[in-house]
C-alpha positions as CSV (number, residue, x, y, z in Angstrom):
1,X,139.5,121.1,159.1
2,X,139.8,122.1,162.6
3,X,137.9,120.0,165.6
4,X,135.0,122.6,166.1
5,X,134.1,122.2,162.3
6,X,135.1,118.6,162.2
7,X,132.6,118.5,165.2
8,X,130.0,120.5,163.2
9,X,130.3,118.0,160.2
10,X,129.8,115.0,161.8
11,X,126.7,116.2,163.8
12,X,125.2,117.4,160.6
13,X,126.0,114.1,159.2
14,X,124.5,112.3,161.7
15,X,120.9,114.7,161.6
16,X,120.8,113.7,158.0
17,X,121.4,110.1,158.5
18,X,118.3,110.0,160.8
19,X,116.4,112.3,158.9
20,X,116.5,109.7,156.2
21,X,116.1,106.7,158.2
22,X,112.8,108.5,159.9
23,X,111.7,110.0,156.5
24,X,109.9,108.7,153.4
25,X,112.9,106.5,152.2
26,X,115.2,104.2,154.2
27,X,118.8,104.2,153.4
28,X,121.0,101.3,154.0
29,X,124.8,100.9,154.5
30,X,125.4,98.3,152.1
31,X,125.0,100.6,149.1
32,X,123.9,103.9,150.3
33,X,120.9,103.7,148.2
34,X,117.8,104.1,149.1
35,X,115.0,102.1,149.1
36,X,112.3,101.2,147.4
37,X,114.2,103.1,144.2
38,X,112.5,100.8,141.4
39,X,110.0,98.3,141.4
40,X,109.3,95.4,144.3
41,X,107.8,91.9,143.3
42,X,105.9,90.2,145.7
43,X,105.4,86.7,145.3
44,X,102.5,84.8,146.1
45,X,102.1,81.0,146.5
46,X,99.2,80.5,144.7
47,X,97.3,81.0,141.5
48,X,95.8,84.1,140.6
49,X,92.1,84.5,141.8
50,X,92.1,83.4,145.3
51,X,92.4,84.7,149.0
52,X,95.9,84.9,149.0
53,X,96.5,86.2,145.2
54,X,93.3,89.3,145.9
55,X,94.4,90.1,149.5
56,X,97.9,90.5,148.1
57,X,97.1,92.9,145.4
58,X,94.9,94.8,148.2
59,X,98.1,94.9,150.3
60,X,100.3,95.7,147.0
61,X,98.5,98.7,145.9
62,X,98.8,100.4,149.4
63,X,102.0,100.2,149.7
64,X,102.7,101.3,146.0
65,X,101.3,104.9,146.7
66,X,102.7,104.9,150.4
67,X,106.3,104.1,149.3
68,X,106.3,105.8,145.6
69,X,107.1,102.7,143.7
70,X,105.4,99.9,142.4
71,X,104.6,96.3,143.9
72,X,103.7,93.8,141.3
73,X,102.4,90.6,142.5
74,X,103.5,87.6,140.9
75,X,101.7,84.3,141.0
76,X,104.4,81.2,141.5
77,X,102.2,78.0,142.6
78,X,102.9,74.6,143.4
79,X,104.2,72.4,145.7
80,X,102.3,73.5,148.6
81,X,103.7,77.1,148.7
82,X,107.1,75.8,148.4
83,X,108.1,76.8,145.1
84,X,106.7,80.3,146.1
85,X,108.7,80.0,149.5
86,X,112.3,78.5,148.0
87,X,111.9,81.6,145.1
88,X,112.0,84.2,147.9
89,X,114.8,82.2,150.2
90,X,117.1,82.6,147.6
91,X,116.6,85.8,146.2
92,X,118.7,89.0,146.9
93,X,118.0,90.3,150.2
94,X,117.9,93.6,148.8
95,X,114.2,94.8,150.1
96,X,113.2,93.9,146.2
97,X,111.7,90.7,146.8
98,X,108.7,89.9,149.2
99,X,106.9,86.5,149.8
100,X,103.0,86.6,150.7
101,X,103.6,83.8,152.6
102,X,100.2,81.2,153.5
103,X,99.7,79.1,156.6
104,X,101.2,75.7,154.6
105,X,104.8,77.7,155.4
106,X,104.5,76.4,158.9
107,X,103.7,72.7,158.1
108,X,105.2,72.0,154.9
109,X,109.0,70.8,156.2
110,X,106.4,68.3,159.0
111,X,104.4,67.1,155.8
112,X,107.5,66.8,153.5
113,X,110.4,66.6,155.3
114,X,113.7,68.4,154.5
115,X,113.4,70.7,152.0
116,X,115.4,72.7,149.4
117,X,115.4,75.8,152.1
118,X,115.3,75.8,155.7
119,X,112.0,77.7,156.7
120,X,113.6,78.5,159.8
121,X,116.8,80.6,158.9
122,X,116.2,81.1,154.9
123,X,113.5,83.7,155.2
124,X,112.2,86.2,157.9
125,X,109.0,87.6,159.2
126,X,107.8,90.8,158.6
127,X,104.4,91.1,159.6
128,X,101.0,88.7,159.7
129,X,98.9,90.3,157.6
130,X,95.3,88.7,157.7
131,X,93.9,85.4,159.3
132,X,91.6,83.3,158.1
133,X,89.1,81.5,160.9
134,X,87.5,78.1,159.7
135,X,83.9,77.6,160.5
136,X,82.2,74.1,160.9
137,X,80.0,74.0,158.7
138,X,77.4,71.5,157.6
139,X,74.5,70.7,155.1
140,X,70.9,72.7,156.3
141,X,69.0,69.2,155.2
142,X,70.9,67.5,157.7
143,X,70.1,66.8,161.7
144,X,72.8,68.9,162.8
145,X,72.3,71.8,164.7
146,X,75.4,71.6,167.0
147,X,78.8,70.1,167.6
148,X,77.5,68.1,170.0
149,X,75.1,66.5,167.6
150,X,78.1,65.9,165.1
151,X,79.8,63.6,167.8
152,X,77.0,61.4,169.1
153,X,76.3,60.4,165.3
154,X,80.0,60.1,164.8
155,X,80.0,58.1,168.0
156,X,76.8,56.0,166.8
157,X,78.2,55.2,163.9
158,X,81.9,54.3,164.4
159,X,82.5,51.6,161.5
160,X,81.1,54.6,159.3
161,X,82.7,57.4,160.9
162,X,82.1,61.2,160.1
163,X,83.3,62.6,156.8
164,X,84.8,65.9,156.6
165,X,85.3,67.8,152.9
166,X,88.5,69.6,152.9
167,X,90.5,71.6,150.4
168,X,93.6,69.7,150.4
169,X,95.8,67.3,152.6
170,X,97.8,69.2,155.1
171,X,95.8,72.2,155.0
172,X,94.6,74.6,157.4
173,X,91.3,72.9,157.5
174,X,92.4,69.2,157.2
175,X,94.4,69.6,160.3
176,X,91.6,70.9,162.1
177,X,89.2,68.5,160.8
178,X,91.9,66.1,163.2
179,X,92.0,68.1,166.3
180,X,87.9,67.6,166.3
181,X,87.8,64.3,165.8
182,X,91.0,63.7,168.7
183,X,89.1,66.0,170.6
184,X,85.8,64.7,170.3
185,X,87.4,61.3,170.5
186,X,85.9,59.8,167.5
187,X,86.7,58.2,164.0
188,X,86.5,60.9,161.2
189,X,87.5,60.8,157.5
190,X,89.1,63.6,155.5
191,X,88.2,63.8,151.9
192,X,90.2,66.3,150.1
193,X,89.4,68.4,147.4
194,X,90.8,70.8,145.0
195,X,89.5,73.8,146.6
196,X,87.1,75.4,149.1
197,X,84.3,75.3,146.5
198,X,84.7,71.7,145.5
199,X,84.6,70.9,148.8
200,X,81.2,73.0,149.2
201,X,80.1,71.2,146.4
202,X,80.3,67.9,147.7
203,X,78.7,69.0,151.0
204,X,75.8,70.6,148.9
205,X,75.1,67.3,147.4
206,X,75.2,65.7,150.7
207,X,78.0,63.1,149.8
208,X,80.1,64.7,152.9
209,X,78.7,65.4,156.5
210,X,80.3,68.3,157.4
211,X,83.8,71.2,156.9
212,X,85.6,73.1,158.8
213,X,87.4,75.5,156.4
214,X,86.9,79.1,155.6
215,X,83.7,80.5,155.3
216,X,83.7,83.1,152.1
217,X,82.6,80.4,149.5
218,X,79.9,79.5,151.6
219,X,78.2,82.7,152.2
220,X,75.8,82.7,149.6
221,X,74.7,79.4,150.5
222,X,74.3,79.8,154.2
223,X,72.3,83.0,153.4
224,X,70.2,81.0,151.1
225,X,69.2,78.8,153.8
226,X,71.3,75.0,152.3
227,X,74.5,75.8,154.5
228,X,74.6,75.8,158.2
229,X,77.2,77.2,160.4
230,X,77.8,75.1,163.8
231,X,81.1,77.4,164.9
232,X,84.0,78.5,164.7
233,X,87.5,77.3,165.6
234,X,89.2,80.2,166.9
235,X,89.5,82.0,170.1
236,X,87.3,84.3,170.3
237,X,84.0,84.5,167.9
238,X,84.9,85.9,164.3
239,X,84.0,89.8,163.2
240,X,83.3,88.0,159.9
241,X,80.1,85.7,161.1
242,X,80.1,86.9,164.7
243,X,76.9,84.9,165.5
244,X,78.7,81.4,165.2
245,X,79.7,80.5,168.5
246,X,83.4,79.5,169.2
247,X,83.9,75.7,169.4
248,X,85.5,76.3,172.8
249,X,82.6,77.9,173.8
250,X,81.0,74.7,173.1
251,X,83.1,72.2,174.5
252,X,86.1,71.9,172.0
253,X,88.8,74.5,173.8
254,X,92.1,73.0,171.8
255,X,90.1,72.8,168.3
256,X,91.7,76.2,167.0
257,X,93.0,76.6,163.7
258,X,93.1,79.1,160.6
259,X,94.4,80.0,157.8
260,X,96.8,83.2,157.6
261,X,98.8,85.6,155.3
262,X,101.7,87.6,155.7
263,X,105.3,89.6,154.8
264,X,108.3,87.4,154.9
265,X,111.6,88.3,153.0
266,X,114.8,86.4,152.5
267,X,116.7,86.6,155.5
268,X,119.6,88.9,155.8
269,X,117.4,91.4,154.6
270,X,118.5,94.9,156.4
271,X,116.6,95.5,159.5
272,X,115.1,99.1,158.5
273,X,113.5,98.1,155.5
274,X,111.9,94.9,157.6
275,X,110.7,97.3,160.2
276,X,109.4,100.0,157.2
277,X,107.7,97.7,155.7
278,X,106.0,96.6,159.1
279,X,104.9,99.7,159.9
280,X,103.8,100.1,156.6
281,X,102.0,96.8,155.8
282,X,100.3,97.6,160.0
283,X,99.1,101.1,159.1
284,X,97.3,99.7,155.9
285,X,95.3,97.3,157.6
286,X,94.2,99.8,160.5
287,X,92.5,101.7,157.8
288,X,88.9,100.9,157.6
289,X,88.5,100.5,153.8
290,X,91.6,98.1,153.6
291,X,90.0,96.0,156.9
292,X,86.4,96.0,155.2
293,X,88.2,94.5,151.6
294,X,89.9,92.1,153.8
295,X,86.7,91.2,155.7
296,X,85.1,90.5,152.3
297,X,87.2,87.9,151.6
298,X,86.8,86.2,154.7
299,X,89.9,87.5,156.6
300,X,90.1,89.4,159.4
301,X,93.4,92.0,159.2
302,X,95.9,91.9,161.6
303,X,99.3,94.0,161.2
304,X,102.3,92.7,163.6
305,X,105.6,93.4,164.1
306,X,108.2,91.4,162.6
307,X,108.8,90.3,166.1
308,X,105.4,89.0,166.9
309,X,105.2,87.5,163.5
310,X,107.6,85.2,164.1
311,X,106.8,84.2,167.1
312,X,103.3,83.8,165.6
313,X,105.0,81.6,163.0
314,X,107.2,79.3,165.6
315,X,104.2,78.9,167.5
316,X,102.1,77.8,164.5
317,X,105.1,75.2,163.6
318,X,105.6,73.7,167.2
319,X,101.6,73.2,167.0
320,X,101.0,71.7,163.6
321,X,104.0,69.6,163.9
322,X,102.8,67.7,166.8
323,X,99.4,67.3,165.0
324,X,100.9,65.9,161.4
325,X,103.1,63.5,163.6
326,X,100.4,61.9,166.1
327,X,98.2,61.5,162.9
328,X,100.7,60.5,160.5
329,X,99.3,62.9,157.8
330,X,102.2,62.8,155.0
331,X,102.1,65.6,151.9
332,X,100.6,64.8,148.6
């Protein structure tokens, strides 16, 4: 082979190479192949039926018919997430294994300690998917019609204290619960529940005086006129129930907290099938029916880059890891 075709190989070669790379399928170097060529589990933390489990089959069945293969879901609960998040730390990181990771990812080595992975280095982010903004909420019977009015009784009535429903210690909506009541500077109790509708429950029957948790259970009854919504903790007011006013709006600025889903995969995962699948998972939730699903199940859809997901994620660990430690919440 002389060096003008020689020359005229390589550049060909090279076309190709980014013509695949750019194209419907992305090719890595550690087997040539290309991928997604068979099917992709993607694991979720929790049981089937909820938030995360539906949101995730939403998600799953996009990118089946974007990418040509299949995504099947798999339901691996427990342990806070963590059996879900040690499964997808020490699988291949072949681009055939994806973890729907949940907010507890950031908190659970604060509430537990070491763990059996290192969220930090095992796994890596993809993209945030959805968030989740809770809403205080309380019982319509009651005398609250703000915040405000929440503290001054909390305040009246410190051997008492306020009682807060939430669905589980170290959740999203426990660790709010503790930035109002530091915040507001008053004595609060957290009574946890299996659940979001156990916790409504108990606030129905008016055995708990208020929650700040997500606000998709509670629909019905705040349109029925037995649920009241007093804010929201989260930056700006919420597309879901954008007539609740922020709690920063109202007096609470550091009282911000959600839940959230999103892509993580284990971590030496090759960098062109994490950014595919970011584009990917971001193009699906810019399309209106996928955003309107999501907003049915009380998430708001977000679509990141894997770099702003982790940041997202550091950010979230730094946070909650300050909060667990000044309170002294410990995991169940």
């Amino acid at each position: 082979m002389n060096d003008t075709t020689r020359r005229s190989f390589l550049i060909l070669a090279g076309a190709l190479a980014s013509a695949l790379l750019a194209g419907g399928d992305v090719a890595y170097a550690q087997t040539g192949r290309a991928w997604p060529d068979k099917p992709v589990r993607v694991i979720s933390p929790y049981g089937a039926g909820g938030s995360n489990d539906i949101s995730a089959r939403i998600l799953a069945e996009e990118l089946g018919k974007r990418l040509g293969q299949p995504f099947l879901v798999e339901n691996k609960p427990g342990a806070g997430t963590r059996v879900g998040n040690e499964m997808v730390a020490r699988a291949a990181p072949d681009g055939y294994t994806l973890l729907y990771a949940a907010a507890p990812y950031a908190v659970v080595e604060s509430l537990y300690g070491k763990l059996s992975y290192d969220p930090r280095k095992d796994l890596r982010a993809v993209s945030l998917a959805t968030v989740a903004p809770v809403f205080l909420i309380v019982n319509a019977d009651s005398p609250f019609k703000t915040p405000a009015d929440l503290v001054a009784y909390g305040k009246a009535n410190k051997q008492r204290g306020l009682t807060f429903a939430s669905p589980g210690s170290g959740s999203g909506p426990h660790l709010a619960a503790e930035l109002f009541f530091k915040e507001a500077g008053i004595t609060g109790l957290n009574v946890h529940f299996r659940g979001d509708a156990t916790a409504y429950t108990e606030l129905l029957a008016g055995r708990v005086d208020a929650t700040l948790t997500a606000i998709t259970s509670a629909l019905p009854f705040i349109q029925n006129g037995k649920l009241r919504v007093l804010g929201v903790a989260s930056e700006q007011r919420s597309l879901i129930y954008p007539s609740a006013p922020t709690l920063r709006e109202q007096g609470f600025p550091n009282v911000i907290g959600y839940g959230w889903f999103g892509f993580m995969v284990p971590a030496a995962t090759p960098q062109p099938i994490v950014d595919r699948l970011s584009s990917e998972v971001k193009a699906i939730l810019a399309e209106p029916a996928v955003s309107q699903k999501m907003a049915g199940l009380g998430l708001q859809a977000v679509g990141t880059s894997p770099a702003e997901f982790a940041a997202f994620i550091d950010k979230e660990m730094t946070r909650w890891d300050a909060v667990v430690k000044q309170v002294g919440i410990k995991g169940e």
